[in-house]
FIPA-41641 format. One record per residue (C-alpha): residue number from 1; x, y, z. Coordinates in steps of 0.25 Angstrom, whole numbers, plus 5000, padded with zeros to 4 digits. Layout:
<atom votor="NUM" xx="X" yy="Y" zz="Z"/>
...
end
This chain:
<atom votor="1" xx="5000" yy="5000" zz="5000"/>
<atom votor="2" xx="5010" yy="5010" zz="5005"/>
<atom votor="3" xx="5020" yy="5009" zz="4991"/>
<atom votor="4" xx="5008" yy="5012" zz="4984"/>
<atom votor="5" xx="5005" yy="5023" zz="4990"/>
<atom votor="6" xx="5018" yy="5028" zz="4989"/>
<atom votor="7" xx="5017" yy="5026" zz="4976"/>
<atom votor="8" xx="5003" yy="5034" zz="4976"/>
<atom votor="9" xx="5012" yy="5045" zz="4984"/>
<atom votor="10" xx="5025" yy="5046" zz="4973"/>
<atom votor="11" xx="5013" yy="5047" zz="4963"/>
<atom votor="12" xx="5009" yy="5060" zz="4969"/>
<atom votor="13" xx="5021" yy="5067" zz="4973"/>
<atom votor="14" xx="5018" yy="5078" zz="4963"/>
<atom votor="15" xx="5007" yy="5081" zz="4969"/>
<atom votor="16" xx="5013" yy="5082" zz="4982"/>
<atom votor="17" xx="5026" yy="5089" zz="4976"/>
<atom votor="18" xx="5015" yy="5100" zz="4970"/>
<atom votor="19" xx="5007" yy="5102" zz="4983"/>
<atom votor="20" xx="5021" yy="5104" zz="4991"/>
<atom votor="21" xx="5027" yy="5114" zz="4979"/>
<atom votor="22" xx="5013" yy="5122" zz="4982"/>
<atom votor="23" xx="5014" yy="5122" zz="4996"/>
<atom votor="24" xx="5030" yy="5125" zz="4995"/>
<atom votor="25" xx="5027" yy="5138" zz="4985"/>
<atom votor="26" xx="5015" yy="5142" zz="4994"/>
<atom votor="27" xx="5018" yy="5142" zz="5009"/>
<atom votor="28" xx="5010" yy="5147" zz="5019"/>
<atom votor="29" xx="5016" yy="5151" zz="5033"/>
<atom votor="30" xx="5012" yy="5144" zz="5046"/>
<atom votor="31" xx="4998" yy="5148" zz="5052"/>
<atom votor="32" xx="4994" yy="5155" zz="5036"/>
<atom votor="33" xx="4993" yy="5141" zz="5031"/>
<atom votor="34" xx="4981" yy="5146" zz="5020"/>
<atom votor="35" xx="4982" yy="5137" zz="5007"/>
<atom votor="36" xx="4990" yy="5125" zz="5013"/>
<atom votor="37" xx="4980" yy="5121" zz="5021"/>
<atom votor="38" xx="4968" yy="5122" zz="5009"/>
<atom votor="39" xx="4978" yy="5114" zz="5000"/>
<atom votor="40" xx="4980" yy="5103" zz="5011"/>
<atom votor="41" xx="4966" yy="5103" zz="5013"/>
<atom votor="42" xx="4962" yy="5103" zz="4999"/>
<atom votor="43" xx="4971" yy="5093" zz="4994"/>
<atom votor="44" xx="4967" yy="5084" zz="5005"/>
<atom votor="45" xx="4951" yy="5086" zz="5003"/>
<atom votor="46" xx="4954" yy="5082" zz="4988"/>
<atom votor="47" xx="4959" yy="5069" zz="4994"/>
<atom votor="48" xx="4947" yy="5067" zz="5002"/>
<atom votor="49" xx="4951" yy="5068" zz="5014"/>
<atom votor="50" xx="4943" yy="5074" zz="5025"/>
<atom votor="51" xx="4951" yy="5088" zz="5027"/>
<atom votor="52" xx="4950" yy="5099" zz="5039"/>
<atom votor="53" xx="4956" yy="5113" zz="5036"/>
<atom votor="54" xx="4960" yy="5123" zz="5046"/>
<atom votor="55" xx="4963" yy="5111" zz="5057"/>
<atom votor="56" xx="4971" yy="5119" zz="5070"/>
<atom votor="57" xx="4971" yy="5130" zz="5060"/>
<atom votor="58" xx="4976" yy="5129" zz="5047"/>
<atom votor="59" xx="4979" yy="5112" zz="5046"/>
<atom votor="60" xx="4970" yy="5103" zz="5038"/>
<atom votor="61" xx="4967" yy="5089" zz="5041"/>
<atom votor="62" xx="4963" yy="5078" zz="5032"/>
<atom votor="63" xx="4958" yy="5065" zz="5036"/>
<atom votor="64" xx="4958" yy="5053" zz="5027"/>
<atom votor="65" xx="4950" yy="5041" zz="5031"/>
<atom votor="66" xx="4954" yy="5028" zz="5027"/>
<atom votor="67" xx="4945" yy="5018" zz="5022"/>
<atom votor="68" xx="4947" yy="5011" zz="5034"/>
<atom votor="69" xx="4945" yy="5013" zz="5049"/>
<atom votor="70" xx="4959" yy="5014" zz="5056"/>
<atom votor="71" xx="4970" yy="5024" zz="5065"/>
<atom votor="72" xx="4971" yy="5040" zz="5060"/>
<atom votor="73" xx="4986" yy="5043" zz="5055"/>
<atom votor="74" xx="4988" yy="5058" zz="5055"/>
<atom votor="75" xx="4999" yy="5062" zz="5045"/>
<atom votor="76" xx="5003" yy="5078" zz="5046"/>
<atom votor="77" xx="5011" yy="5087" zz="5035"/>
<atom votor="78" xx="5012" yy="5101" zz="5041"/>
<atom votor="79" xx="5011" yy="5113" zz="5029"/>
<atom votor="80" xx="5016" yy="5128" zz="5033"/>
<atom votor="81" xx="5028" yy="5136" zz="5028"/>
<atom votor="82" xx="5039" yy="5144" zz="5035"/>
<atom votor="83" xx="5042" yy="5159" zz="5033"/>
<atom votor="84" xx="5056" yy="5157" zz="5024"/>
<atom votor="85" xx="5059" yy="5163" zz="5010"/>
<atom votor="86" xx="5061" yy="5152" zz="5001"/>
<atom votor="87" xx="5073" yy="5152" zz="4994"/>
<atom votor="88" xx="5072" yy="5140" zz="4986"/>
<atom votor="89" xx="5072" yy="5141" zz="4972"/>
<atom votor="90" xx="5060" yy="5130" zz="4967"/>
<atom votor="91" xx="5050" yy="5130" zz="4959"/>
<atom votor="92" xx="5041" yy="5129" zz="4971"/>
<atom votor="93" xx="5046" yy="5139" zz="4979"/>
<atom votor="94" xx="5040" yy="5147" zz="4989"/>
<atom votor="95" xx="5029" yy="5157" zz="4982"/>
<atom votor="96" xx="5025" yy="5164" zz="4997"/>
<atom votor="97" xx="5037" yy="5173" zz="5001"/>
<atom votor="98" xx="5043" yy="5173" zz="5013"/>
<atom votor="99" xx="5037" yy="5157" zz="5016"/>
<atom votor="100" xx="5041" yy="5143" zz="5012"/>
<atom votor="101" xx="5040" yy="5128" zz="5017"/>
<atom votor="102" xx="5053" yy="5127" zz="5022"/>
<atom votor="103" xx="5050" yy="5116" zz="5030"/>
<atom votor="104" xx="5043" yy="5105" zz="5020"/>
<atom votor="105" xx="5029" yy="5107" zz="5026"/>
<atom votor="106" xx="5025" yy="5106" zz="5010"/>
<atom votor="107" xx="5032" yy="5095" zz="5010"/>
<atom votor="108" xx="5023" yy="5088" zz="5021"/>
<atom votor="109" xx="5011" yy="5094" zz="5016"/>
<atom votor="110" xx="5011" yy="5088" zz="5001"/>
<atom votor="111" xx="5016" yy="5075" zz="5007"/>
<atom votor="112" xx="5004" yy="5074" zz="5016"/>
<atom votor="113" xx="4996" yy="5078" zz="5005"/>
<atom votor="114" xx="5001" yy="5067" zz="4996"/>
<atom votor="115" xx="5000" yy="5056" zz="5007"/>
<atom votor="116" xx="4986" yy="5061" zz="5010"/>
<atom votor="117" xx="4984" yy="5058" zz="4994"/>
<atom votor="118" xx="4990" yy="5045" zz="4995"/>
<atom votor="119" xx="4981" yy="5040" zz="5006"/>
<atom votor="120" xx="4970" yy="5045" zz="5002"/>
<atom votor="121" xx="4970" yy="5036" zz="4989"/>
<atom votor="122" xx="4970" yy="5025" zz="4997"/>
<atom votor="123" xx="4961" yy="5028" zz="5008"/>
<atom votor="124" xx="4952" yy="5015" zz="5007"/>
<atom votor="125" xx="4963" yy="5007" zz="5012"/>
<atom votor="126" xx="4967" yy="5016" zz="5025"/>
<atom votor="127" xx="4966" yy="5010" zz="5038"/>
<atom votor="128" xx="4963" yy="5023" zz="5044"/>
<atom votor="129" xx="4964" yy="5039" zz="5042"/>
<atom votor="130" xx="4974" yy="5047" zz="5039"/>
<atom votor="131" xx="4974" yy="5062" zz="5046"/>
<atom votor="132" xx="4981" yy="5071" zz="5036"/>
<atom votor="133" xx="4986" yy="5084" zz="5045"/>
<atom votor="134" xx="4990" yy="5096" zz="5037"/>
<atom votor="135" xx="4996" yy="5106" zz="5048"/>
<atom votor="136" xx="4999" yy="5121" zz="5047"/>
<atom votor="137" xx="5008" yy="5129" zz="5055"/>
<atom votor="138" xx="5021" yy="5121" zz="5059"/>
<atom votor="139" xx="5030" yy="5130" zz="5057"/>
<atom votor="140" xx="5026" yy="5140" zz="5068"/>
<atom votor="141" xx="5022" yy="5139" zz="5083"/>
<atom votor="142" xx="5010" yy="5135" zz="5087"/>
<atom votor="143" xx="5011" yy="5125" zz="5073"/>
<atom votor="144" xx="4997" yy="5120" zz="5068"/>
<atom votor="145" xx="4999" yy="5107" zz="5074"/>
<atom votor="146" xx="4993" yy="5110" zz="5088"/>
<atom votor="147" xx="4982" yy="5116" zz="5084"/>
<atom votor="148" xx="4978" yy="5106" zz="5073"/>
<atom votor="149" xx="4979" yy="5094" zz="5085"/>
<atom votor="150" xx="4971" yy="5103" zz="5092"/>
<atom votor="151" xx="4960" yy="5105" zz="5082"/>
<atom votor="152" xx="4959" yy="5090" zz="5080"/>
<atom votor="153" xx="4968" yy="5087" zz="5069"/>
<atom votor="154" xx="4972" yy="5074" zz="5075"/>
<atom votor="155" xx="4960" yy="5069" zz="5080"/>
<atom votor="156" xx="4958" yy="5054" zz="5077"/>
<atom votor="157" xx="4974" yy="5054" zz="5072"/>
<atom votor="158" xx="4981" yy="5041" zz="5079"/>
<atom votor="159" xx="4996" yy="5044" zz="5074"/>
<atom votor="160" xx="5002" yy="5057" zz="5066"/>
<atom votor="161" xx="5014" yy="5055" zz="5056"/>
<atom votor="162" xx="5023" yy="5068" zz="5049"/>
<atom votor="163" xx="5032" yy="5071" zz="5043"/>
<atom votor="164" xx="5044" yy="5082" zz="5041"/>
<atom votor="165" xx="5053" yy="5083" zz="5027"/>
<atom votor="166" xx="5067" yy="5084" zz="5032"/>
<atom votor="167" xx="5076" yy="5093" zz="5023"/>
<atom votor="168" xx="5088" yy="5089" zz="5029"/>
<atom votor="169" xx="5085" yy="5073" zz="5027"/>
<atom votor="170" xx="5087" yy="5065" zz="5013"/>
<atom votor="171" xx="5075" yy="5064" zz="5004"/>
<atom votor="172" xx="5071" yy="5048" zz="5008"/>
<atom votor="173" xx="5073" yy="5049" zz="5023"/>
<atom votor="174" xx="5063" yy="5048" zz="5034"/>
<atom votor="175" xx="5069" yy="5053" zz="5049"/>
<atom votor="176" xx="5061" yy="5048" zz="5061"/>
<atom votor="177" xx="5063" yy="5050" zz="5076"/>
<atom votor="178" xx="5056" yy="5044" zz="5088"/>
<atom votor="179" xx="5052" yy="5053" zz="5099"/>
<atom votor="180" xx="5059" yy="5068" zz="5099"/>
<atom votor="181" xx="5058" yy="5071" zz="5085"/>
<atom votor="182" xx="5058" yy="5087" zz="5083"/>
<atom votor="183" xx="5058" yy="5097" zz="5097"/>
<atom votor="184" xx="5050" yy="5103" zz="5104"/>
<atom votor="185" xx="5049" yy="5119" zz="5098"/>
<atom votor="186" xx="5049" yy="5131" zz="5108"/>
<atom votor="187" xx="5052" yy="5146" zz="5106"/>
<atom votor="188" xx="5058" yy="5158" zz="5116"/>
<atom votor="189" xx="5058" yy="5172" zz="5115"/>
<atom votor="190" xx="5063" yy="5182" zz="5125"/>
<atom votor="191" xx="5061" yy="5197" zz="5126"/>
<atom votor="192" xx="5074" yy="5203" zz="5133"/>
<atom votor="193" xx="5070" yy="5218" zz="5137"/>
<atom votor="194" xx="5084" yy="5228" zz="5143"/>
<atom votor="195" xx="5085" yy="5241" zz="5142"/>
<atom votor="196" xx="5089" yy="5247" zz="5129"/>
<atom votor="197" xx="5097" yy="5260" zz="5127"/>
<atom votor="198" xx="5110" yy="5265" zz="5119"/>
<atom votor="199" xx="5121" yy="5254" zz="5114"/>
<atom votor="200" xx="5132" yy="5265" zz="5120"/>
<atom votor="201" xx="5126" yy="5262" zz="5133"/>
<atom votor="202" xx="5123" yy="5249" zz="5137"/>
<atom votor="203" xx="5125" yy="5250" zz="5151"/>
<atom votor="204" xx="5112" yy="5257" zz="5152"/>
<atom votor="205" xx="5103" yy="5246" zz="5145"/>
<atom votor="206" xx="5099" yy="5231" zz="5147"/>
<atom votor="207" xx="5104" yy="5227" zz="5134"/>
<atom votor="208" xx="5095" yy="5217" zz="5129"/>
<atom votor="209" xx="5103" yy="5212" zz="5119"/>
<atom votor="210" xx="5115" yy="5207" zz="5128"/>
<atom votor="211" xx="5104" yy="5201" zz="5138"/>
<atom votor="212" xx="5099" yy="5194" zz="5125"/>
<atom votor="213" xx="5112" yy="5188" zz="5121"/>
<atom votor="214" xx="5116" yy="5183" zz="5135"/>
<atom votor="215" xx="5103" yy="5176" zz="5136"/>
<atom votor="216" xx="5105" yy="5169" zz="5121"/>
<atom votor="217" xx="5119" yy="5164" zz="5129"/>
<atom votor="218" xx="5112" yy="5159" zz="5140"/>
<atom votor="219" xx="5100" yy="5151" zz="5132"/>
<atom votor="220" xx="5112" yy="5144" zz="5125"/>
<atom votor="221" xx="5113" yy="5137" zz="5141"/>
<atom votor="222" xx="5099" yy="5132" zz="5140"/>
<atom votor="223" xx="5101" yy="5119" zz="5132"/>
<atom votor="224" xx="5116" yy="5118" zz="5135"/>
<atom votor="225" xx="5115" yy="5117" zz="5150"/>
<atom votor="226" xx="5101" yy="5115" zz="5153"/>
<atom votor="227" xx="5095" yy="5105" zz="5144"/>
<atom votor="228" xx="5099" yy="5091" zz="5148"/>
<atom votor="229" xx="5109" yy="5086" zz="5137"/>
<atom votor="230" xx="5102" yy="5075" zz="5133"/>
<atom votor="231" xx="5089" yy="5082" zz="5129"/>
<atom votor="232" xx="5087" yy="5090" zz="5117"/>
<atom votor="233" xx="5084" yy="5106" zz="5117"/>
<atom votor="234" xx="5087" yy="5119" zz="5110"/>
<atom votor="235" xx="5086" yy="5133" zz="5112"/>
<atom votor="236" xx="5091" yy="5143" zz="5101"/>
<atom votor="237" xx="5088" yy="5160" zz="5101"/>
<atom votor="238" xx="5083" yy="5162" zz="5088"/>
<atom votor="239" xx="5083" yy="5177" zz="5088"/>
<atom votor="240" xx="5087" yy="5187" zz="5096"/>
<atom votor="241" xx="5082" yy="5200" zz="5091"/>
<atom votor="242" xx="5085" yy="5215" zz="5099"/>
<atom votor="243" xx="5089" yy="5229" zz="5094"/>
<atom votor="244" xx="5090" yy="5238" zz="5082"/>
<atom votor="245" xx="5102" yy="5248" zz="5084"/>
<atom votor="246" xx="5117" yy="5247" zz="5086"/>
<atom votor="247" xx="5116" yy="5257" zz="5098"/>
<atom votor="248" xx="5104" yy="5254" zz="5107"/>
<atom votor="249" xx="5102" yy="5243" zz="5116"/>
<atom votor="250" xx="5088" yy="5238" zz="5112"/>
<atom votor="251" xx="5078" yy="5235" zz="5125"/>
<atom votor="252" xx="5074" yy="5221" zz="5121"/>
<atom votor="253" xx="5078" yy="5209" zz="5113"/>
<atom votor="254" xx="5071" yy="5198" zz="5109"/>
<atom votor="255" xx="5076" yy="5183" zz="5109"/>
<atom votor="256" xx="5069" yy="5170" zz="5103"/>
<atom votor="257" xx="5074" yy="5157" zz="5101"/>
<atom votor="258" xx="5068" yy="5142" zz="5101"/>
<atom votor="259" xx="5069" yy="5130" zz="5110"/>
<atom votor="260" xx="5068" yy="5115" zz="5104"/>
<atom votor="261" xx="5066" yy="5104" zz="5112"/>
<atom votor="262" xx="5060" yy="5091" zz="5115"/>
<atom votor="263" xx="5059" yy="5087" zz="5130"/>
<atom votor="264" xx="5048" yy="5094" zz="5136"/>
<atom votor="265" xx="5058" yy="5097" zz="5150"/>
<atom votor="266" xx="5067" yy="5103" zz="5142"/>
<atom votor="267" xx="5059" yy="5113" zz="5134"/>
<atom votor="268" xx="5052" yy="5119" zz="5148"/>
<atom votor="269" xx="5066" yy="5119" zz="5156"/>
<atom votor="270" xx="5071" yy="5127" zz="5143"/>
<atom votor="271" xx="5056" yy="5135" zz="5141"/>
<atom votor="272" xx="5061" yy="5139" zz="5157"/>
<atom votor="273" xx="5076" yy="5141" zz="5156"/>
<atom votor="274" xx="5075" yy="5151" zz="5143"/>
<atom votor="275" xx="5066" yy="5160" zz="5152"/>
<atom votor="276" xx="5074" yy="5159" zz="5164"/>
<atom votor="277" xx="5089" yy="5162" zz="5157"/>
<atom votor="278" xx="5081" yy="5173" zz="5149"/>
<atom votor="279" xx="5076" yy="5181" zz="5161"/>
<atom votor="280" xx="5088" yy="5178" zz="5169"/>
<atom votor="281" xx="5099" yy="5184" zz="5159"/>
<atom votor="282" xx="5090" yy="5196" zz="5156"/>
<atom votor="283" xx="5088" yy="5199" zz="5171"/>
<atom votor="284" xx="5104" yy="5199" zz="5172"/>
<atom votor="285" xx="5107" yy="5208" zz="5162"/>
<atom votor="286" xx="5096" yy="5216" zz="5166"/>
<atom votor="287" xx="5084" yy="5213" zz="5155"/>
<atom votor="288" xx="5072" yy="5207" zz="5155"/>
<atom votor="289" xx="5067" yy="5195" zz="5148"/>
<atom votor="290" xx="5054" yy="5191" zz="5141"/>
<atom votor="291" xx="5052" yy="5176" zz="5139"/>
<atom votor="292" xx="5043" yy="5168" zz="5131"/>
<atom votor="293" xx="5045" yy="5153" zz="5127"/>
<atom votor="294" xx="5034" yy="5146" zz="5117"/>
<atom votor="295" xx="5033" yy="5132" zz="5118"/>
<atom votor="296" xx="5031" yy="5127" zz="5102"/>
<atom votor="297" xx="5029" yy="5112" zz="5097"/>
<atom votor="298" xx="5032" yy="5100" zz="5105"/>
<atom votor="299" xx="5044" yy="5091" zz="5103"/>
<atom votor="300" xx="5041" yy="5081" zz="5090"/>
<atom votor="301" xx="5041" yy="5067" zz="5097"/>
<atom votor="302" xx="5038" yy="5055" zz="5087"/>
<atom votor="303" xx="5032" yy="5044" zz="5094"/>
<atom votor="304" xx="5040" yy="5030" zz="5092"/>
<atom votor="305" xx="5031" yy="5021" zz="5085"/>
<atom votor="306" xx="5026" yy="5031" zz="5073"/>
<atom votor="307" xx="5041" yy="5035" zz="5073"/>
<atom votor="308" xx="5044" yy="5021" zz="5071"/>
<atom votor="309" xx="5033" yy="5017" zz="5063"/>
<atom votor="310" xx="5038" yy="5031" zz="5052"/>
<atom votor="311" xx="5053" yy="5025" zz="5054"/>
<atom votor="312" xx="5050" yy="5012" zz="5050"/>
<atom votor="313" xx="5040" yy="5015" zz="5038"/>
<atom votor="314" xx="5050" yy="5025" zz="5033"/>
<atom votor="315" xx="5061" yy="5015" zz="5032"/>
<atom votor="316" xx="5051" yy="5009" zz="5022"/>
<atom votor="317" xx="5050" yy="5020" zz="5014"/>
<atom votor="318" xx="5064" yy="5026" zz="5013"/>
<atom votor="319" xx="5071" yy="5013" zz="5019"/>
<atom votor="320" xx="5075" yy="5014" zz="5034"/>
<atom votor="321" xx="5090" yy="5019" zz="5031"/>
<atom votor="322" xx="5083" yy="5032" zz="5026"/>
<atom votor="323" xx="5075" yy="5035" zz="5040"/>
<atom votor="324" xx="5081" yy="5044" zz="5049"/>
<atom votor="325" xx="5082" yy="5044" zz="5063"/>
<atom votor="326" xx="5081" yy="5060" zz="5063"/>
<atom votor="327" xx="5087" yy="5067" zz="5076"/>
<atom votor="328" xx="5077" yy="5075" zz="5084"/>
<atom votor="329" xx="5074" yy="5088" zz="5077"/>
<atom votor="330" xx="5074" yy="5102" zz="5086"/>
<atom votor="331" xx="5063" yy="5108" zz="5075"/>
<atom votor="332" xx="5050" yy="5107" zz="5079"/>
<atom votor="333" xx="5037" yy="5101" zz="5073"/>
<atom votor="334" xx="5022" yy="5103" zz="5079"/>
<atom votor="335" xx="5019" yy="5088" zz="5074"/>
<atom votor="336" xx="5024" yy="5086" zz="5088"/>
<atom votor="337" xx="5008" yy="5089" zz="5093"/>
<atom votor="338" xx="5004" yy="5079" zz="5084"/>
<atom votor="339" xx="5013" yy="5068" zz="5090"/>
<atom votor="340" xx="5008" yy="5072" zz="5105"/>
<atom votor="341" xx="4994" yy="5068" zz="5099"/>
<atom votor="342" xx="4996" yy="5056" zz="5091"/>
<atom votor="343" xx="5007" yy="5045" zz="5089"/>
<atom votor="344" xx="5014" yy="5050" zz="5076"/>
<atom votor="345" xx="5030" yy="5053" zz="5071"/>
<atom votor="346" xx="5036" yy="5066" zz="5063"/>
<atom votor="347" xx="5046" yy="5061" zz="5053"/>
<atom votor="348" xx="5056" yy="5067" zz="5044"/>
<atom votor="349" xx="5055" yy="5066" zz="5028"/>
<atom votor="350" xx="5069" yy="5069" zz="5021"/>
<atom votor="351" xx="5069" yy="5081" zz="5013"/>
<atom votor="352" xx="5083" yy="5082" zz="5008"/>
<atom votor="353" xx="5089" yy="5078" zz="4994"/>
<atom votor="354" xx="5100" yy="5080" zz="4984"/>
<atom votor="355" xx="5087" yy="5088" zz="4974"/>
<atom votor="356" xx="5086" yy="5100" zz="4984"/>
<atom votor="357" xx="5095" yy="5107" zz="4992"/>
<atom votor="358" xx="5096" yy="5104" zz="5008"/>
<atom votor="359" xx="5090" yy="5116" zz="5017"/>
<atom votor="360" xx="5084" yy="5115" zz="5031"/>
<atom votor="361" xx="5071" yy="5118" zz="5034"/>
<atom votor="362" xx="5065" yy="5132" zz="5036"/>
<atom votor="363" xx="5077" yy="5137" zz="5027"/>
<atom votor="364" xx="5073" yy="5144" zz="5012"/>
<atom votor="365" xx="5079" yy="5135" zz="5004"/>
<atom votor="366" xx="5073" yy="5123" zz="5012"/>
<atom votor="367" xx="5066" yy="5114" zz="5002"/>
<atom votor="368" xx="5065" yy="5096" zz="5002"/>
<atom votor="369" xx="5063" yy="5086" zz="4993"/>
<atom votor="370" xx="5049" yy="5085" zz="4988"/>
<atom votor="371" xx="5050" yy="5068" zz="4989"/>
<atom votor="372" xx="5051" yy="5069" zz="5002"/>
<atom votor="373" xx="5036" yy="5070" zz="5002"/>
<atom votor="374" xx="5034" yy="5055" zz="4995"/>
<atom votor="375" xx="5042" yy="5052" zz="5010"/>
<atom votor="376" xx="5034" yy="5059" zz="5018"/>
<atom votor="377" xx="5021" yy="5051" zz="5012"/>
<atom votor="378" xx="5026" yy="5038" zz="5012"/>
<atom votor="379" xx="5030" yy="5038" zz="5026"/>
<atom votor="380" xx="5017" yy="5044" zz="5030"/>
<atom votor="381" xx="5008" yy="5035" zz="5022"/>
<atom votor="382" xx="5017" yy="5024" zz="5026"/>
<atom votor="383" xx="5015" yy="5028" zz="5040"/>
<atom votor="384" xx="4999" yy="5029" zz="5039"/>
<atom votor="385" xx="4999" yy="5015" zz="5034"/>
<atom votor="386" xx="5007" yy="5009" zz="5044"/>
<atom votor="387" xx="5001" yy="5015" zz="5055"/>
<atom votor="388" xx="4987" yy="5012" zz="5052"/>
<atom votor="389" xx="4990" yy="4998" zz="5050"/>
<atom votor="390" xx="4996" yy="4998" zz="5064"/>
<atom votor="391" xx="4986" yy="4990" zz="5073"/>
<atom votor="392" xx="4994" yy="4996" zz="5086"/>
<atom votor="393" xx="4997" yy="5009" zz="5083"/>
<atom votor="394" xx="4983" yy="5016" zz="5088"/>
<atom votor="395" xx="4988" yy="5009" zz="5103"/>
<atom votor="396" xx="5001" yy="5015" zz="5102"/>
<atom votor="397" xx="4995" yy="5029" zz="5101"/>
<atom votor="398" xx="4992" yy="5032" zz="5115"/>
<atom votor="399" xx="5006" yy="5028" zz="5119"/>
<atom votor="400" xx="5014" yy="5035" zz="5108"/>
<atom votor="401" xx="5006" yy="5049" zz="5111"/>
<atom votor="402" xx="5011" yy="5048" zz="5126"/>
<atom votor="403" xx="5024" yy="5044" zz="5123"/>
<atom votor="404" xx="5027" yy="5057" zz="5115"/>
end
């Protein structure tokens, strides 16, 4: 059955290489999702599929009933772009200035989309329903996935697979990982307020500025001498802004910066100590400090047996010495909600060939090989199949929801 419908899947790789391109040279920013969602949703009413717009906002869900009575397998592609200039040079080039899929989000989208083809030709014979998530918002906090679950976008699901194209991995590879896959996503700002005055005369202000860089310093001891060396944690400044002439000494600066984590412990001792090094080096230098800390998504944490059921079926498909144990990933991925709702695995599709130049995600030039669509598919209709044919996996669920 499955090689058929791989075959069925190679048959319409056009079509999934013409709805990507349009995606690709038509991008819509996070939470201004518009025509993406109406094209998912169109395209998966044409296959008769019993389809929900505007789902936590801006997803769409379509449901396809198999001819049988069986488990639910929820499959996800999420579908907004990121705020980058493209700089490729391609046919199907970014038309919307100033926006691009630089991360492959149009690359899950028109592999779903083809998948969701593929079964739907062959519903009669399922054991079962596949849900068919289409999510908006990933690249932004709060992401769409949360408020999605919320609205219902997983009831009736028993297990949730997918998928991420991997730039930096070879075209033909899978990379799976059990438990922490990708951390936990948190952000920082603090408000530094001294006294500002002439640069001639800095004995009389509370520079801000040096306060600032002395606090930079003394975040670097966070994760170098408080976080237990065995566990995983970072905490970078990303910007520190203050002051617009050579000779005054400005009355505040601002400093932001992310933590990335994956042991609950860790993120709150860290959510504490930023606060506490911040407002203690001010007060010795004689400023203030404003904090504020965000809690973003939770950690990405695959649960063993969908893991190992994914390892095991992409070894099929691209032969067990092209599946990759990937190492944990400090990005972060609001699939993670899904997983604290229902079994499931995140896995990685390799995106990288000798065809396209190799750049990493979120840069202008970042851009994948189009056949790593045809991987994301098989696996997923791989996975479907497998899964619904597995008697024991509905017992399992309780028990692989706890453990993550």
């Amino acid at each position: 059955m499955t090689e058929k419908l791989f075959e069925r899947l190679q048959e319409i790789y056009p079509e999934m290489v013409s709805f990507r391109r349009d995606l690709h040279m038509y991008p819509e920013l996070s939470h201004h999702e518009v025509n993406t969602p109406e094209k998912v949703a169109c395209f998966l009413e044409n296959l008769g599929l019993e389809v929900k717009r505007n789902v936590g906002g801006r997803g769409v869900t379509g449901l396809l009933k198999g001819g049988k009575p069986g488990k639910t397998v929820a499959l996800r592609a999420d579908f907004d772009a990121l705020p980058i200039q493209e700089e490729n040079e391609v046919e199907y080039k970014s038309r919307i200035p100033g926006v691009m899929h630089a991360c492959g989000h149009d690359i899950h989208t028109a592999a779903l989309l083809g998948v969701a083809k593929t079964l739907s030709e062959v519903k009669d014979q399922l054991k079962g329903n596949v849900l068919f998530i289409h999510q908006f918002a990933e690249e932004v906090i709060p992401g769409g996935a949360k408020s999605m679950i919320e609205d219902g976008c997983l009831d009736g699901a028993d297990v949730i697979y997918g998928a991420h194209v991997w730039s930096t991995n070879r075209t033909g590879t899978i990379g799976v990982r059990e438990g922490d896959a990708m951390a936990a996503g948190d952000t920082f700002e603090i408000n530094i307020f001294g006294k500002g005055g002439h640069a001639a005369t800095p004995h009389l202000t509370v520079d801000p500025i040096a306060a600032g860089c002395q606090l930079i310093s003394n975040l670097q001891q966070v994760v170098a001498r408080k976080v237990d060396p065995v566990k995983t944690a970072v905490v970078s400044v990303a910007a520190f802004n203050s002051g617009n002439g050579f000779n005054v000494i400005p009355d505040k600066a601002r400093i932001t910066g992310t933590v990335r984590t994956f042991d609950e412990d860790v993120r709150s001792m860290i959510e504490s100590l930023i606060g506490e090094i911040a407002h203690s080096t001010c007060k010795a230098l004689g400023a203030t400090a404003k904090y504020e800390y965000v809690r973003g998504y939770p950690a990405v944490k695959n649960h063993p047996d969908e893991t190992k059921r994914v390892e095991r079926l992409a070894g099929k498909i691209v032969g067990e010495e092209n599946v990759i144990h990937m190492p944990a990933q400090m990005g972060m991925e609001d699939f993670a909600y899904y997983l604290q709702k229902v079994p499931g695995t995140f896995f990685f599709v390799g995106g990288n060939s000798e065809e396209i130049e190799e750049f990493p995600h979120h840069h202008p030039r970042f851009d994948v090989d189009e056949r790593s669509m045809i991987d994301i598919g098989k696996v997923l209709i791989s996975a479907v199949f497998d899964y619904l044919s597995d008697e024991g996996a509905a017992e399992r669920k309780p028990a692989e929801v706890q453990s993550n």
